[in-house]
C-alpha positions in Angstrom: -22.3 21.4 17.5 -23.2 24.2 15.6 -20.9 27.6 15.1 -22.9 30.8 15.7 -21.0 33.3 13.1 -21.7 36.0 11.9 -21.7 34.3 8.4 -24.4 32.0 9.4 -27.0 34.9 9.7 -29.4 35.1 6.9 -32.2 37.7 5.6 -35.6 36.3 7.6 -39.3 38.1 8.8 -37.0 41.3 8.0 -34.1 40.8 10.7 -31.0 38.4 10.2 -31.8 34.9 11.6 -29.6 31.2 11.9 -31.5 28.0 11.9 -29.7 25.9 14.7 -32.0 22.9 14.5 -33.3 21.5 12.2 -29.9 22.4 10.4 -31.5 21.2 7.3 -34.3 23.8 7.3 -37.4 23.8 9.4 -39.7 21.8 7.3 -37.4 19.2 8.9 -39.0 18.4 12.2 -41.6 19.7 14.1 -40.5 22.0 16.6 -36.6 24.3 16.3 -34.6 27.1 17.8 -32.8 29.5 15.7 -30.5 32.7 17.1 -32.1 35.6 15.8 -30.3 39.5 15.3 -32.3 42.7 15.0 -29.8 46.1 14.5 -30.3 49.5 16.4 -33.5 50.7 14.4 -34.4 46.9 13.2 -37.2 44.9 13.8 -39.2 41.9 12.6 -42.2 42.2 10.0 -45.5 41.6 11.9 -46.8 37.9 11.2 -48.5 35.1 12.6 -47.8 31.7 12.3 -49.4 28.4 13.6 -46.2 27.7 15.7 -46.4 28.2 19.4 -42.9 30.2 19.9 -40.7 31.8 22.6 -38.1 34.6 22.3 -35.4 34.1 24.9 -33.6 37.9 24.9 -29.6 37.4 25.6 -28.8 40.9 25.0 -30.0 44.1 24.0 -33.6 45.9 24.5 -36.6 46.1 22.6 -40.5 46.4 22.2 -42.5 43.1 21.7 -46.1 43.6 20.8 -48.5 40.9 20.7 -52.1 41.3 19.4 -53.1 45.0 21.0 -50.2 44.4 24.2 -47.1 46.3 24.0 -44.2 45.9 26.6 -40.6 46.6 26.8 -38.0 43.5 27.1 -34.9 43.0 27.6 -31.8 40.9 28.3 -32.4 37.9 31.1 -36.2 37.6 29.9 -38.5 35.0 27.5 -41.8 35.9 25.8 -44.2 33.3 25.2 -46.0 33.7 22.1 -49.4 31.9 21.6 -49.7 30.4 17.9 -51.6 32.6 15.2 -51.3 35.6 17.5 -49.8 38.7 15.4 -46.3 39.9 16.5 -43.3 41.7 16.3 -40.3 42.8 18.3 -38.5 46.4 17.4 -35.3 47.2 18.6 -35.5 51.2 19.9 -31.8 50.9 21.3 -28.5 52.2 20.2 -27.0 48.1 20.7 -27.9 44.6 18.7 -31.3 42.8 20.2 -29.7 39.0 20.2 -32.4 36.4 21.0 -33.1 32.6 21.1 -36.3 31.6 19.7 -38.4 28.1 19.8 -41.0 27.0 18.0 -43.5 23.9 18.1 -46.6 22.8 17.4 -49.5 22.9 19.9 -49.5 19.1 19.7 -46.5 19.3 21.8 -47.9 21.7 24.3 -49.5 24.8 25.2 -47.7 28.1 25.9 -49.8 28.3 29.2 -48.7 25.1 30.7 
């Protein structure tokens, strides 16, 4: 079990962030899920990484853009992001943007599956 405080937030890619597994760190294993916090305003830096990942929003509203695509998400929906594909999510609203995200490898299977 792990406890989801606010105290377990840290600075990460410009928004606060919690490693739930690995707990150790992410150089621990090959795939992990952290909870992620962007404020009113907030938003991640734009980077790529060699990770496949997927953003599961719990609350809040935002802008996700991936390469050249922009949409608007929000609570009750995932984003599948391809590895090495530039991205960032901004929070426009006035409320915190909570979300789940999960990375892996492609060795452990595509996005598109």
């Amino acid at each position: 079990m792990r406890d989801l405080g606010e105290d377990r937030l840290l600075p990460s890619y410009g928004i606060l962030f919690q490693q739930i597994y690995p707990h150790g760190g992410e150089d621990l294993a090959d795939w992990g899920i952290g909870r992620s916090v962007i404020e009113p305003g907030g938003g991640t830096e734009p980077h790529s990484h060699d990770e496949h990942e997927l953003f599961v929003i719990l609350s809040g509203s935002g802008v996700m853009t991936i390469e050249d695509e922009q949409r608007p998400v929000g609570a009750g929906q995932a984003v599948l992001i391809p590895r090495n594909s530039r991205h960032d999510l901004a929070n426009a609203s006035s409320e915190r943007l909570v979300f789940l995200n999960v990375y892996w490898p492609e060795q452990l299977g595509s996005v598109d599956l």
